[in-house]
C-alpha positions in Angstrom: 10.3 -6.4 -54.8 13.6 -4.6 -55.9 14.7 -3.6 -59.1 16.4 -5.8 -61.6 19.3 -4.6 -63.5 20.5 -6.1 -66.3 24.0 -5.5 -67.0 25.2 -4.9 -71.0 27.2 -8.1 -72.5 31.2 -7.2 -71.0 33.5 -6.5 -73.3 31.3 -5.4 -76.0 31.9 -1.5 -75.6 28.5 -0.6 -75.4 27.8 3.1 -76.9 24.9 4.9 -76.3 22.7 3.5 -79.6 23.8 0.0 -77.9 22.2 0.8 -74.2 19.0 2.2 -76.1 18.1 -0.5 -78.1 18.5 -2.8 -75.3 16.3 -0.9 -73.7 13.4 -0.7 -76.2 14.1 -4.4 -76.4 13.5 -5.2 -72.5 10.3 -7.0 -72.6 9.1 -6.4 -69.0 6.1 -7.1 -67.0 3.0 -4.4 -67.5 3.3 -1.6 -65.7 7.3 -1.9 -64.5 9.4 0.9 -65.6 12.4 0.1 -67.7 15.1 3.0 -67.2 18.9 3.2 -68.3 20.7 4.4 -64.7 24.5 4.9 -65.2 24.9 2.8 -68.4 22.8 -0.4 -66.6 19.5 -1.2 -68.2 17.1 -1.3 -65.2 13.3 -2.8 -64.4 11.2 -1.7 -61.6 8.6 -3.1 -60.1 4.5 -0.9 -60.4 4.6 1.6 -58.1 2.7 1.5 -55.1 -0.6 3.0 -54.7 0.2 5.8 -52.5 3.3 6.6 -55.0 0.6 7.0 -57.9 -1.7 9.0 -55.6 1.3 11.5 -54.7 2.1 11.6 -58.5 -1.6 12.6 -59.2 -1.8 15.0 -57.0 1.0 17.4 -57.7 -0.1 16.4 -61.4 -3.4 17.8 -60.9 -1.8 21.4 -58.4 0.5 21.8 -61.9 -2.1 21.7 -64.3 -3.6 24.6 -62.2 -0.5 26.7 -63.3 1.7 25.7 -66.4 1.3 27.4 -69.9 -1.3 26.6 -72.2 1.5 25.2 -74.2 3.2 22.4 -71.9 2.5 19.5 -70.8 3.0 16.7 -68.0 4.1 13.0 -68.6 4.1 10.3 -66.6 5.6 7.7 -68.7 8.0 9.6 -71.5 11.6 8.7 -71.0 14.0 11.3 -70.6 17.4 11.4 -72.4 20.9 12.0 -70.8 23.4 9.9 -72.4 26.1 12.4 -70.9 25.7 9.9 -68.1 24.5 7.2 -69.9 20.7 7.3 -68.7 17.3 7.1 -69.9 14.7 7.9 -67.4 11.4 7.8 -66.8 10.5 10.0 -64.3 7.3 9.9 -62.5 6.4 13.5 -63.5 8.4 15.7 -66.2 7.1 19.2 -67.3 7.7 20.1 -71.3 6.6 22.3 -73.8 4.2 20.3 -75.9 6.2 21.3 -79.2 9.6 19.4 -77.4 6.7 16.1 -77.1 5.8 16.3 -80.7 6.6 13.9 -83.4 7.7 10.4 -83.4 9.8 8.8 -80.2 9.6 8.0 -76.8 11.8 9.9 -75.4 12.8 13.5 -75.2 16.2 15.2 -74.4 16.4 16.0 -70.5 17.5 20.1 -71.5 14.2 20.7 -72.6 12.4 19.4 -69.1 11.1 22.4 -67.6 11.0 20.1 -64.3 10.9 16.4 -63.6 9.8 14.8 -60.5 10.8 11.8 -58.9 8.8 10.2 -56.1 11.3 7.8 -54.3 10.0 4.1 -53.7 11.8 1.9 -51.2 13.1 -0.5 -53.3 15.4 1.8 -55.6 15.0 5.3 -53.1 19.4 5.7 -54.6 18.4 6.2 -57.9 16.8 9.0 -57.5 18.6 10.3 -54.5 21.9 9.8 -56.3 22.5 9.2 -59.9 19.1 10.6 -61.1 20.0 13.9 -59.4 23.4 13.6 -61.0 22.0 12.4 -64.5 19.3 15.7 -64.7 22.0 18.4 -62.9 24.6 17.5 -66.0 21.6 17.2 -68.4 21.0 20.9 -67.4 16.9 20.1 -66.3 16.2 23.3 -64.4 14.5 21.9 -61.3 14.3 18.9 -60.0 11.6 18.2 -57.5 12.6 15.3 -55.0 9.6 14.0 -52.8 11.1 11.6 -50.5 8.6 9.3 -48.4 11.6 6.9 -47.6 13.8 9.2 -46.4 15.3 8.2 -43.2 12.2 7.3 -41.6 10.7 11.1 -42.1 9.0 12.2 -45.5 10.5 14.8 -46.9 10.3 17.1 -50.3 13.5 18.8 -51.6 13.4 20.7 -54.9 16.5 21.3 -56.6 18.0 23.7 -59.2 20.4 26.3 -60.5 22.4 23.1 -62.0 26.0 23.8 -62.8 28.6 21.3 -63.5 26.9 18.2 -62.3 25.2 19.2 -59.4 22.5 21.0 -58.3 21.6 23.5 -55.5 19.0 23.0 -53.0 16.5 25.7 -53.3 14.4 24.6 -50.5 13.7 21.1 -48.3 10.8 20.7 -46.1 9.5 17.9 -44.3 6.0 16.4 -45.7 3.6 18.5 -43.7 5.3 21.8 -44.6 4.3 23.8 -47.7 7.2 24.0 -50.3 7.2 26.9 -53.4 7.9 26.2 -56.6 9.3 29.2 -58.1 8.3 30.8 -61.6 7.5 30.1 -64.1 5.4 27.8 -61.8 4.7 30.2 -58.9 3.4 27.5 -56.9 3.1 26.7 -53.0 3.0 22.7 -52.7 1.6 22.1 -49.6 3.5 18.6 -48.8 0.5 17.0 -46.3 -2.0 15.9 -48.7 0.9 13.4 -50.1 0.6 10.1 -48.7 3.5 8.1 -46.7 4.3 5.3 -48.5 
């Protein structure tokens, strides 16, 4: 199953406000993930099983090394209406303080890193306009891990973001160990993540 967009109502000149209260609105099936990608309203299908397993994983090597004071969500949507999207990545890293309070979403500048896990269906988004969307929101890294990329796994991790685009820090194929630099100071060893 693919993603289904749903484009806003032409003509209408939808603003920002517009795009997210259409997308607190979208009534979609449990467990699909309702994003705003480049000013369309999208729903996704549940992620496979091996997706959520890779998710967990890194989840649970992070855990091992954040500060006391930040936390990892899997489901808190991530604001850049610079390029008119609200994401839901399937890991971002905050400081609990920036998670606080009422909301479901949080501004993508205060992501410490966000991860997104590609899925075959909708493997662009996160190659392209995702990577886009968090390099002009400023998100310091970007972690890409990649089963569907072209027919080898890979895991690219992005940063140093500067006008719109980010530079790749390091890109291994799954198999290969990756580092994470400070503060995470961590050395991802890519084979425990599942092919899709």
């Amino acid at each position: 199953m693919s993603a289904l967009t749903v484009d806003p109502v032409p003509g209408h000149g939808q603003d920002w406000d517009d795009l997210v209260r259409i997308w607190e609105e979208t009534d979609a099936p449990e467990g699909c993930k309702v994003e705003i990608i480049e000013g369309i309203v999208t729903v996704s299908p549940p992620p496979s099983k091996g997706h959520n397993l890779t998710a967990a994983l890194l989840q649970r090597r992070l855990y091992s090394v954040i500060p006391e004071d930040w936390e990892i969500f899997q489901t808190l949507g991530v604001a850049v209406p610079g390029r008119a999207g609200l994401y839901i990545p399937d890991l971002v890293v905050v400081p609990r303080a920036v998670a606080t309070g009422p909301g479901n979403r949080v501004p993508a500048e205060e992501a410490r890193l966000v991860v997104e896990i590609t899925s075959r269906a909708n493997a662009n988004h996160d190659r392209l306009g995702k990577a886009h969307g968090y390099a002009k929101a400023g998100v310091e890294l970007f972690l890409l891990l990649d089963p569907w990329h072209s027919g080898r796994p890979t895991a690219t991790l992005y940063g140093e973001p500067a006008e719109g685009t980010y530079r790749v820090l390091d890109a291994v194929e799954y198999g290969e160990k990756l580092t994470l630099p400070e503060p995470f100071a961590l050395v991802l060893d890519t084979g425990v993540f599942p092919v899709s």
